[in-house]
N, C-alpha and C positions, 0 to 999 in steps of 0.2 A: 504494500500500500504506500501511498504518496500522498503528498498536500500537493494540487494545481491550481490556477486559475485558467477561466476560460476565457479562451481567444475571441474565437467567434462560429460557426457551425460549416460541417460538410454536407453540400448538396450532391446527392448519389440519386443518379434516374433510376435506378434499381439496387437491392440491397435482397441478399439471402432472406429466405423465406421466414429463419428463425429470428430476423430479428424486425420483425414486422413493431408498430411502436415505438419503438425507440427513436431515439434522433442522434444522428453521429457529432458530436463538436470534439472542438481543437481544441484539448489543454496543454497548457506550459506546467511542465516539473518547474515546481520553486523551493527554495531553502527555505525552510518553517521557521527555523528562527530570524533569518535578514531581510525573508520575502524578494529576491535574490532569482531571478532564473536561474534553473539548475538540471542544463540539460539541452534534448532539442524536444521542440513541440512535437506531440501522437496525438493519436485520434482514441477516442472511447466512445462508449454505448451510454448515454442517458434516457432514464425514464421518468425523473426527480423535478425536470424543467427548471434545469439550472441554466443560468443566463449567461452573456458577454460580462464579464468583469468579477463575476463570483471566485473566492474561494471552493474547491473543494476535497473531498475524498477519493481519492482515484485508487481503485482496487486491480491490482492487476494479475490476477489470478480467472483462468477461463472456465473455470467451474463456478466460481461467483456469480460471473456474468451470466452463464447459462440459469443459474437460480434467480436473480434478478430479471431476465427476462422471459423466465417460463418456460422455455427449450427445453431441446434434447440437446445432446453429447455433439451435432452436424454443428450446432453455432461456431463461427467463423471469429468471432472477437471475441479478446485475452483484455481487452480494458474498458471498466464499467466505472460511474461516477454512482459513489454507493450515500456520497454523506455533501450538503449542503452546509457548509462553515457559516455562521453568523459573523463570529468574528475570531480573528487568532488569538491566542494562548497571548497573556501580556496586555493586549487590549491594543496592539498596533494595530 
């Protein structure tokens, strides 16, 4: 798991069957403590309707995602936004 914020979303004319609902967006890996990019921006599966500029939880384990979005074992995505941050640890 990871802290990211979101960039902004992927438009895909077609996407696997299993991940019908979801919407794909771009998070950046960031440092939890500096808020810091930390990394290069992936793609993930949201179901939570996390927005441009949030915080979040990014799970990166493909069995998650599969429980998060209802699937079978065929789901094609390994990264799921499992948790909405209000605000970080510290109150930055």
């Amino acid at each position: 798991m990871f802290i990211a914020m979101v960039k902004g979303t992927v438009t895909a004319t077609r996407k696997h069957a299993s991940m019908t609902g979801a919407r794909l967006l771009i998070v950046q890996p960031i440092d939890p403590t500096s808020g810091q990019p930390n990394g290069f921006p992936q793609i993930a599966a949201d179901v939570l309707g996390a927005a441009k500029g949030m915080r979040v939880l990014v799970v990166s384990d493909g069995r998650g995602v599969q429980d998060m979005l209802k699937t079978d074992t065929r789901c094609p995505m390994r990264l799921g936004i499992m948790a909405l941050i209000d605000s970080p640890a510290g109150g930055r």
